[in-house]
C-alpha atoms as an extended CHARMM CRD file, in Angstrom:
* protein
*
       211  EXT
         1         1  UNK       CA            283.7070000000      117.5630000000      186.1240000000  PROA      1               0.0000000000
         2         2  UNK       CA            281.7570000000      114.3500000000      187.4870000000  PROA      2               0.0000000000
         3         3  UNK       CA            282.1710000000      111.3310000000      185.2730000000  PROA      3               0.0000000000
         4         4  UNK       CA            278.4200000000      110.1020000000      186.3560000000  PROA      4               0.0000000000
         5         5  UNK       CA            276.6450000000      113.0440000000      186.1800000000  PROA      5               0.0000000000
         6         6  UNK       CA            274.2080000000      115.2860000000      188.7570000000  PROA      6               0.0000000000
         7         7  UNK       CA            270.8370000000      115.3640000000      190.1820000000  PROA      7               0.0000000000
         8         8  UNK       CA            268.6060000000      118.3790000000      189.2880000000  PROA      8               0.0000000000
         9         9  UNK       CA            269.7730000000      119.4610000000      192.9060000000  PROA      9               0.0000000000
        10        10  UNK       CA            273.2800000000      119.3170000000      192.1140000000  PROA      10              0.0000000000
        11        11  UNK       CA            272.7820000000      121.5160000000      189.0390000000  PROA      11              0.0000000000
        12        12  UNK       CA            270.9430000000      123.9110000000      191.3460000000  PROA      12              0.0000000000
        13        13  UNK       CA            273.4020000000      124.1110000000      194.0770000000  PROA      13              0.0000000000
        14        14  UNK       CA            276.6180000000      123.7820000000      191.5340000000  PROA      14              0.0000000000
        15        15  UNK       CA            275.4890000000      126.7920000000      189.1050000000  PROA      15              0.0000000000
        16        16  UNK       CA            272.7470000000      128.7460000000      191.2700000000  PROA      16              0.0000000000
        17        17  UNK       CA            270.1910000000      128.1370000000      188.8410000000  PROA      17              0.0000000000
        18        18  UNK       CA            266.3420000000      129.0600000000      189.3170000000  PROA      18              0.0000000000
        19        19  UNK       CA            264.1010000000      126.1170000000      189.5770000000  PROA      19              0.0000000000
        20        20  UNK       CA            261.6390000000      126.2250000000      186.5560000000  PROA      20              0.0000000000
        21        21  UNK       CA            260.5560000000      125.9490000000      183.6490000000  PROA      21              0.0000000000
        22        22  UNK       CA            263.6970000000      127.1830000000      181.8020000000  PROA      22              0.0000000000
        23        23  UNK       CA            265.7720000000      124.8780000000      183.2340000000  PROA      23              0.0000000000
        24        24  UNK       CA            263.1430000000      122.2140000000      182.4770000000  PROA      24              0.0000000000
        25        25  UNK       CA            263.4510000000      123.2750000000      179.1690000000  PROA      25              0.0000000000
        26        26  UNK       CA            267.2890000000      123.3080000000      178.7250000000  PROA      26              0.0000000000
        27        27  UNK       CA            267.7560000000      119.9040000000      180.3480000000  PROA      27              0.0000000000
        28        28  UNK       CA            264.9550000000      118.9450000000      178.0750000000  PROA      28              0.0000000000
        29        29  UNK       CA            266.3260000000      119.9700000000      174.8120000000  PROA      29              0.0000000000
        30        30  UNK       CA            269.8600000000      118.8010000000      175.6280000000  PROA      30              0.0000000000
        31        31  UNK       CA            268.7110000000      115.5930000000      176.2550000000  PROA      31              0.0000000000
        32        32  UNK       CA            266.8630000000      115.2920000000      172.8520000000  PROA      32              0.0000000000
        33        33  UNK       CA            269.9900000000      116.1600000000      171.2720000000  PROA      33              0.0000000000
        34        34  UNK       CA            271.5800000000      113.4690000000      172.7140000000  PROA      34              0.0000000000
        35        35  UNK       CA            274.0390000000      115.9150000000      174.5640000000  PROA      35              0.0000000000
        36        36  UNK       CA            272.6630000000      114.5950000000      177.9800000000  PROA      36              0.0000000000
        37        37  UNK       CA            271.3060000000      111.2110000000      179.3730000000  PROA      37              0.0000000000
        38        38  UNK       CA            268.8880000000      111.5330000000      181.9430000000  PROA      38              0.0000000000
        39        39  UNK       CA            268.4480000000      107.9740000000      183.7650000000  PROA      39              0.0000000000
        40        40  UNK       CA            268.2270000000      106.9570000000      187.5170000000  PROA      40              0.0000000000
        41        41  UNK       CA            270.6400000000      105.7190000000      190.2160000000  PROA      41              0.0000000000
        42        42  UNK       CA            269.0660000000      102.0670000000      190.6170000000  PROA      42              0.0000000000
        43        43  UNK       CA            268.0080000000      103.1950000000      194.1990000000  PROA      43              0.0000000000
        44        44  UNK       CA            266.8850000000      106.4030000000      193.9890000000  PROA      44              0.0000000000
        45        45  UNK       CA            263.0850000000      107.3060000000      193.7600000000  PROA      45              0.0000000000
        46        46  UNK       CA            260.9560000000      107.8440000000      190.9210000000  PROA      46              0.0000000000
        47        47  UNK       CA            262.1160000000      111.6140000000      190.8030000000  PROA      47              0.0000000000
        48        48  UNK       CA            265.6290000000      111.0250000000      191.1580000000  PROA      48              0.0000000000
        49        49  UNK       CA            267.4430000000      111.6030000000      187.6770000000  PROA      49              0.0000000000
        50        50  UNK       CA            270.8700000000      111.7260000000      186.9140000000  PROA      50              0.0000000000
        51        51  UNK       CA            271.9480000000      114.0610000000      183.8980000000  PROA      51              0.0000000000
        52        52  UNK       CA            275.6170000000      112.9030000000      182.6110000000  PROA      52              0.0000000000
        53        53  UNK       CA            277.3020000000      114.6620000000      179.8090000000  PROA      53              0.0000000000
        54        54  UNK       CA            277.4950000000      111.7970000000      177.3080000000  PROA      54              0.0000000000
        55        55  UNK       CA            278.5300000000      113.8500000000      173.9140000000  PROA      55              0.0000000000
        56        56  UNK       CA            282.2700000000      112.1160000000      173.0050000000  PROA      56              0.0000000000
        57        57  UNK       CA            282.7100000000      116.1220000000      171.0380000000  PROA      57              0.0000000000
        58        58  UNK       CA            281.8220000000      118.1750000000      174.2890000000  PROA      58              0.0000000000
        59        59  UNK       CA            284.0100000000      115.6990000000      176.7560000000  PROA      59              0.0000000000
        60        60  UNK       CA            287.0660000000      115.5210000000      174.5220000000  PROA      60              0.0000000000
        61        61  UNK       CA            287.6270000000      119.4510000000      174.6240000000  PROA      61              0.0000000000
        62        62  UNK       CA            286.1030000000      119.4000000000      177.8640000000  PROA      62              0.0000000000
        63        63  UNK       CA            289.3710000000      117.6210000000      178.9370000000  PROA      63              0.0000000000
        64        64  UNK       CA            291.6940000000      118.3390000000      176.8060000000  PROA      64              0.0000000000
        65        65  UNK       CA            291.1500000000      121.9440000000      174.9790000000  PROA      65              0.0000000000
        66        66  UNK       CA            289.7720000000      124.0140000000      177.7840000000  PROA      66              0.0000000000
        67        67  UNK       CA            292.2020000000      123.0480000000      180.4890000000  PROA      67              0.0000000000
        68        68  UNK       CA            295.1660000000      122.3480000000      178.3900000000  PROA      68              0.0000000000
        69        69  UNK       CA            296.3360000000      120.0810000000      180.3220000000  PROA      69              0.0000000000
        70        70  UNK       CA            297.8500000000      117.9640000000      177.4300000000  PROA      70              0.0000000000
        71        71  UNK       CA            300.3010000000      119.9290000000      176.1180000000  PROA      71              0.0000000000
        72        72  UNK       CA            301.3660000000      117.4490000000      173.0090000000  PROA      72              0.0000000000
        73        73  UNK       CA            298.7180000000      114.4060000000      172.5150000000  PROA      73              0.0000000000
        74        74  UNK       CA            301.8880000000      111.8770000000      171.2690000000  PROA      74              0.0000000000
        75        75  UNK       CA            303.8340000000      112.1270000000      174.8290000000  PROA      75              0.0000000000
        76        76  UNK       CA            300.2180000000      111.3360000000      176.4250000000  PROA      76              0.0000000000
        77        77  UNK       CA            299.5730000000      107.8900000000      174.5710000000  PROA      77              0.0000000000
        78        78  UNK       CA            300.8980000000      105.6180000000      177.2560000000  PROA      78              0.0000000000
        79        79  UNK       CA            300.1420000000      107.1400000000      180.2930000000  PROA      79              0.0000000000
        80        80  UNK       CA            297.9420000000      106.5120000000      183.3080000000  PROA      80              0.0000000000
        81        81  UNK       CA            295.6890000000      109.5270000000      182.5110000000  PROA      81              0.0000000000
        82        82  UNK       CA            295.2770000000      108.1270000000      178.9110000000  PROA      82              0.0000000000
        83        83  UNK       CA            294.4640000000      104.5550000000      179.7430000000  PROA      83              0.0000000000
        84        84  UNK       CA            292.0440000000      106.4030000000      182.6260000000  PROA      84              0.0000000000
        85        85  UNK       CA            290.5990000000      108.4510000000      179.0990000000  PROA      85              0.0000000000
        86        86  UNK       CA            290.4840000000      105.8680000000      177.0060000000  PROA      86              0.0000000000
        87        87  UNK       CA            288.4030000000      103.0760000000      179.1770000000  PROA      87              0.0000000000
        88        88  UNK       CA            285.8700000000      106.5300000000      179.9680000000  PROA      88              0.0000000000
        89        89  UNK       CA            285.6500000000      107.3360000000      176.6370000000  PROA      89              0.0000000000
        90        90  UNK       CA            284.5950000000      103.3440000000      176.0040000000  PROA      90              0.0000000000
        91        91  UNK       CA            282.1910000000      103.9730000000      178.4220000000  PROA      91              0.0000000000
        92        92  UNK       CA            280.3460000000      107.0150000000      177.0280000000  PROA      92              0.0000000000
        93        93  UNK       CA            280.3850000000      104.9510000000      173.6630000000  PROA      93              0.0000000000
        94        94  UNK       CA            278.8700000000      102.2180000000      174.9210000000  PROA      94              0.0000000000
        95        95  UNK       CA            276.1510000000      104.2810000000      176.3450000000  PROA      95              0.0000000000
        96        96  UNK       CA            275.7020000000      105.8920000000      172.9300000000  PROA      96              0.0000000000
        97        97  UNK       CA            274.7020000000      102.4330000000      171.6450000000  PROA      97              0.0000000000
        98        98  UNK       CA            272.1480000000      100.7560000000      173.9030000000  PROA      98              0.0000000000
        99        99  UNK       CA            269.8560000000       99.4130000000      171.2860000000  PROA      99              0.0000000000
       100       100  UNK       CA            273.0720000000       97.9990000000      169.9170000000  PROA      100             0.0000000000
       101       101  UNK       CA            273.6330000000       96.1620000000      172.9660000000  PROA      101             0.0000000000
       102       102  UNK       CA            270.1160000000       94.7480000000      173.5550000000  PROA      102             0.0000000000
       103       103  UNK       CA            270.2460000000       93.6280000000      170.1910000000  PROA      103             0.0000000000
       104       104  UNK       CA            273.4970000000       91.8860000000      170.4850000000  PROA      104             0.0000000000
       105       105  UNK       CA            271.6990000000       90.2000000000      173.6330000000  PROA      105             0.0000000000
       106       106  UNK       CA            268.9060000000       89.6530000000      171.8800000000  PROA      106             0.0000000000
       107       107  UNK       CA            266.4930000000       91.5240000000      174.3230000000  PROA      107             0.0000000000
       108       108  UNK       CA            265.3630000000       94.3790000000      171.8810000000  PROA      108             0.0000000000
       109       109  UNK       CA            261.6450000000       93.2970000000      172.1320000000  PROA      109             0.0000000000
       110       110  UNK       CA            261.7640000000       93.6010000000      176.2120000000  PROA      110             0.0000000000
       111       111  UNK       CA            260.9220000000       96.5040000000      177.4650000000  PROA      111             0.0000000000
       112       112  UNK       CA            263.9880000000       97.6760000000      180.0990000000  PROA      112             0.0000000000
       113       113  UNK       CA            265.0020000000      100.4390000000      181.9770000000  PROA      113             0.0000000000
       114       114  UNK       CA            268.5850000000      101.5200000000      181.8720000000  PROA      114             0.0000000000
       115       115  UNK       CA            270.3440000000      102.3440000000      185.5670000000  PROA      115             0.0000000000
       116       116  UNK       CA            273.7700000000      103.3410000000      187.4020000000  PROA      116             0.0000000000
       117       117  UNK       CA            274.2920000000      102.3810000000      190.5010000000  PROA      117             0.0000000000
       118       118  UNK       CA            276.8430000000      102.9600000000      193.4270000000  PROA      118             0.0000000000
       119       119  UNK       CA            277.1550000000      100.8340000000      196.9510000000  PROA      119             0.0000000000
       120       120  UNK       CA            276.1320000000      103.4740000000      199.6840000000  PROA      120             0.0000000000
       121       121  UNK       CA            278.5300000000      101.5280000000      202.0360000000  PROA      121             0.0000000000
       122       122  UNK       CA            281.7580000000      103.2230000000      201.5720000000  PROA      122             0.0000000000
       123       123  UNK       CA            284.2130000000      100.0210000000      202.5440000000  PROA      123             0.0000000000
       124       124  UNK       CA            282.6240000000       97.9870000000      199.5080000000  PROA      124             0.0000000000
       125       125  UNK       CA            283.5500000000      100.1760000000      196.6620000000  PROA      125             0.0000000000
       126       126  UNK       CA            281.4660000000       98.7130000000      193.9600000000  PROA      126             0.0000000000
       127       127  UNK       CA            280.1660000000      100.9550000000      191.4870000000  PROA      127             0.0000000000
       128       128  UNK       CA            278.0830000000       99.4830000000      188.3100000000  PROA      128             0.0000000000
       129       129  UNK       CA            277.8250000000      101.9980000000      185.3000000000  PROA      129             0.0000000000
       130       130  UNK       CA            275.3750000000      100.0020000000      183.3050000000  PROA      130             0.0000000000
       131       131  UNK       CA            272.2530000000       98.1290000000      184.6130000000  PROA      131             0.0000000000
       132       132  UNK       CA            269.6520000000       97.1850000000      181.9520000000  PROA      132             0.0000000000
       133       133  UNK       CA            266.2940000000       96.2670000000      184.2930000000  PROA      133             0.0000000000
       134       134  UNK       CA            264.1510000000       94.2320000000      182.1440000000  PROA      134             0.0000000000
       135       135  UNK       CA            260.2620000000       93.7970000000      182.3870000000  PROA      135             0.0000000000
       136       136  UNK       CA            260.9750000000       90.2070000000      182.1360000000  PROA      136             0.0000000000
       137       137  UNK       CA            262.7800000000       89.6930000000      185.8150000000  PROA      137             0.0000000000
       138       138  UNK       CA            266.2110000000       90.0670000000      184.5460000000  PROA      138             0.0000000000
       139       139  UNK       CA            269.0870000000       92.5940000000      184.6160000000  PROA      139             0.0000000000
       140       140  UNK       CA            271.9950000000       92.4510000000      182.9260000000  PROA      140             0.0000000000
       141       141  UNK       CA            274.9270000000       93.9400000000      184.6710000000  PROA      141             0.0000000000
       142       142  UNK       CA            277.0340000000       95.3600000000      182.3790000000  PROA      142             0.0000000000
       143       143  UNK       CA            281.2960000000       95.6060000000      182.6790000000  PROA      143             0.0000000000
       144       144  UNK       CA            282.8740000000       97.6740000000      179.6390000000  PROA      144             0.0000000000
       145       145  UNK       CA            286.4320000000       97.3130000000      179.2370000000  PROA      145             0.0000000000
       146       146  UNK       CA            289.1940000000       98.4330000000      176.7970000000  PROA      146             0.0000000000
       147       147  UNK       CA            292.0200000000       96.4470000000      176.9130000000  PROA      147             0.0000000000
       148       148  UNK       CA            294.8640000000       96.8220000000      173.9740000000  PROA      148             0.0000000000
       149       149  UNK       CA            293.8450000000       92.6970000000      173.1600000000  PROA      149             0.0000000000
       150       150  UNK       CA            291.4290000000       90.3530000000      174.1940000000  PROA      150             0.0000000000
       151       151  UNK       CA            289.8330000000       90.9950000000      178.0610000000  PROA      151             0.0000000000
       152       152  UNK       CA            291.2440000000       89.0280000000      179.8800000000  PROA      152             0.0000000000
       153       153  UNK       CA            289.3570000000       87.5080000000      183.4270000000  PROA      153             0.0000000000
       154       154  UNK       CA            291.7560000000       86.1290000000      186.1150000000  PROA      154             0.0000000000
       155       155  UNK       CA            291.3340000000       84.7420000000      189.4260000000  PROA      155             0.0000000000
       156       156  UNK       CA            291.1110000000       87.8880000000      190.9370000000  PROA      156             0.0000000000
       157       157  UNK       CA            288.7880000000       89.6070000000      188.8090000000  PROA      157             0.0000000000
       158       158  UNK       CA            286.2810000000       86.6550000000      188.9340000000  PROA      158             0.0000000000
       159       159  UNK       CA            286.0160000000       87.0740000000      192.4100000000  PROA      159             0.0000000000
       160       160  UNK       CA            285.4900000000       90.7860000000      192.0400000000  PROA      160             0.0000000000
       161       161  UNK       CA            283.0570000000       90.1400000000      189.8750000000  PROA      161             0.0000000000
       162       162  UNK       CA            281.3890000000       87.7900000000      192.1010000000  PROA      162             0.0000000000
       163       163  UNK       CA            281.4160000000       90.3280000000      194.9180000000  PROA      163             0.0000000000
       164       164  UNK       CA            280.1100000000       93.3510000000      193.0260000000  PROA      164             0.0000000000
       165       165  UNK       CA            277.3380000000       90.9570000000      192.3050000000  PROA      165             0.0000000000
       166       166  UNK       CA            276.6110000000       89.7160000000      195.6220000000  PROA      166             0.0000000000
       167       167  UNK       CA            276.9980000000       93.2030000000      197.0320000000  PROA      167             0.0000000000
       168       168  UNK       CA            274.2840000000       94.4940000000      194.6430000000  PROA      168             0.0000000000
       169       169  UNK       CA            271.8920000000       92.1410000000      195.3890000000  PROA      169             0.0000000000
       170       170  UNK       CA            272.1810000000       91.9700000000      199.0030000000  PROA      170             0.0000000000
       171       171  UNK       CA            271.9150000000       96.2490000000      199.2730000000  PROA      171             0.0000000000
       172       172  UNK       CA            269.2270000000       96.4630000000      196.7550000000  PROA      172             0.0000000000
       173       173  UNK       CA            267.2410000000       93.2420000000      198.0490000000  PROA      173             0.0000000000
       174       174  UNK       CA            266.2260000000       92.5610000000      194.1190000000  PROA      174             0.0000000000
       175       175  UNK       CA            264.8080000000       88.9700000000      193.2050000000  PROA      175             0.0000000000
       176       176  UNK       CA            265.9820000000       89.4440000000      189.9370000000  PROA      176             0.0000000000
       177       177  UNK       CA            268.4560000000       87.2060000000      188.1700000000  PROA      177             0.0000000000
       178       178  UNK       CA            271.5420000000       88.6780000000      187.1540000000  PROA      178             0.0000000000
       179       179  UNK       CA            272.8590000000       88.7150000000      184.2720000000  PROA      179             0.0000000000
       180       180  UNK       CA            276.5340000000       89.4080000000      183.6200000000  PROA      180             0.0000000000
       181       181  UNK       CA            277.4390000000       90.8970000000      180.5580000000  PROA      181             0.0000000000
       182       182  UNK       CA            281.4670000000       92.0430000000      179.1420000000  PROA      182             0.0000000000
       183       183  UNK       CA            281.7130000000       94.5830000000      176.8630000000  PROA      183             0.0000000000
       184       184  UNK       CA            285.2160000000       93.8520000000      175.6180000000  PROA      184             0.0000000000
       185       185  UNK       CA            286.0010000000       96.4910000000      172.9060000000  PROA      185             0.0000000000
       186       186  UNK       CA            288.2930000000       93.0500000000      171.1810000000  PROA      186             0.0000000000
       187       187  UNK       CA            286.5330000000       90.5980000000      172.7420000000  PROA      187             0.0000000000
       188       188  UNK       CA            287.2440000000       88.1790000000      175.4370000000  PROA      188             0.0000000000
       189       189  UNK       CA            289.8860000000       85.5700000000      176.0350000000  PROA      189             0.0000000000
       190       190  UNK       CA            288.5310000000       81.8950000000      177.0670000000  PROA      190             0.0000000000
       191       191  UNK       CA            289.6060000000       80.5290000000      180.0680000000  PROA      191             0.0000000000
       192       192  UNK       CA            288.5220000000       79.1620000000      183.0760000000  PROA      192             0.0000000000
       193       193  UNK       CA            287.2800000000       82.2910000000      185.2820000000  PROA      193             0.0000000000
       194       194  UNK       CA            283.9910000000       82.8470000000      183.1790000000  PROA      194             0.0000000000
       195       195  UNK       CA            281.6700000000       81.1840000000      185.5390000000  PROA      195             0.0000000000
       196       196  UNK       CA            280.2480000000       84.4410000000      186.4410000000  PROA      196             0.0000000000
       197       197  UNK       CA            280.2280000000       85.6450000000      182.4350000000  PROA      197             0.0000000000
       198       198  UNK       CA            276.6290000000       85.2340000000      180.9480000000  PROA      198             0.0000000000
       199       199  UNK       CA            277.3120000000       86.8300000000      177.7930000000  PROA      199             0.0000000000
       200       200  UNK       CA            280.2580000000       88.8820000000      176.1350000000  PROA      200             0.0000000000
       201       201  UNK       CA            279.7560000000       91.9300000000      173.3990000000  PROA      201             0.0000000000
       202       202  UNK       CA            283.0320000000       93.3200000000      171.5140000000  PROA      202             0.0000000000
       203       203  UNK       CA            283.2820000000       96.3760000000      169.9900000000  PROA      203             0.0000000000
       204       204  UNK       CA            281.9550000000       95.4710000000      166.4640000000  PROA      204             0.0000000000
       205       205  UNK       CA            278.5570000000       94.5070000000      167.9600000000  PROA      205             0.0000000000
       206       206  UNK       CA            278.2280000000       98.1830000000      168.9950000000  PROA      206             0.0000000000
       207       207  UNK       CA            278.1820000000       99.4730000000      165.7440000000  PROA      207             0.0000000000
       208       208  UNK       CA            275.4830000000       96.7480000000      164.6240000000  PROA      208             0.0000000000
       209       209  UNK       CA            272.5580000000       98.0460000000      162.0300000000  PROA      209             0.0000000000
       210       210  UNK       CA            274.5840000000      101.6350000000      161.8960000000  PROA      210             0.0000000000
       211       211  UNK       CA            275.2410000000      103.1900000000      158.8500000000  PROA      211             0.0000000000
């Protein structure tokens, strides 16, 4: 039911689970299955790990079998809540193929952590789902899209773009230079609003060295 996942203490409180070894031991497993993704809020202390359902399998039926909300799958295609799917669904691919991605910018060598991260101030409404925190002062902030065509970046979205930034460093208080990186599942359109871009990765690139 939440897109980005819970703390250990959200498990606890959600499903009234004993604190333990057994639940050590089932997040533990179901992250080595590559079922869960434990990684941190970019904020949040040492201890503070997310777990997000990232299996594409689990999350389909999730939403679509065990509800049955979706009566017929044809009369869905076109509709908000399929677009809303869809662009989630991108996301949970894309975080199925991080090595992809550092290859594609050419950063598999540097050691990085991998990070979400959410303004705490309510009015500013930027939410990041991909931060890759290199050891080399960098992050790449990543923004995964998927559009019917080529990604296209207006007027308005640069300047989102160059908010979300500015927000992120100014809450955070990181030195770091930012990176920003499209994930464009066709690729992006060239125009003049890529001032902010540093690098763009389609869909093709995420499938890179895969059999």
């Amino acid at each position: 039911k939440r897109k980005s996942g819970m703390t250990r203490g959200d498990l606890l409180k959600e499903k009234n689970m004993v604190q333990g070894n057994t639940l050590t031991k089932a997040l533990k497993e179901l992250e080595e299955c590559r079922f869960l993704r434990k990684y941190k809020d970019y904020t949040l202390n040492k201890q503070g790990y997310i777990y997000q359902l990232i299996d594409p399998f689990i999350l389909f039926g999730r939403n679509f079998l065990e509800d049955r909300k979706v009566p017929d799958w044809s009369s869905y295609i076109g509709t908000p809540g399929y677009y809303a799917w869809r662009g989630n669904a991108f996301e949970i691919l894309c975080l199925n193929h991080l090595p992809q991605i550092k290859s594609s910018l050419g950063i598999s060598g540097i050691s990085s952590m991998e990070y979400s991260w959410r303004s705490k101030k309510a009015t500013s409404g930027v939410h990041i789902d991909l931060l890759i925190d290199r050891r080399d002062d960098v992050i790449n902030v990543c923004e995964m899209k998927y559009p019917d065509a080529e990604f296209v970046v207006d007027g308005g979205y640069e300047k989102q773009l160059a908010k979300k930034l500015a927000v992120f460093r100014n809450e955070t208080g990181t030195h770091k230079s930012l990176h920003l990186v499209i994930i464009a599942a066709e690729g992006l359109k060239r125009n003049a609003h890529l001032d902010e871009v540093m690098n763009i990765i389609t869909g093709d690139d995420l499938f890179i060295g895969r059999c």
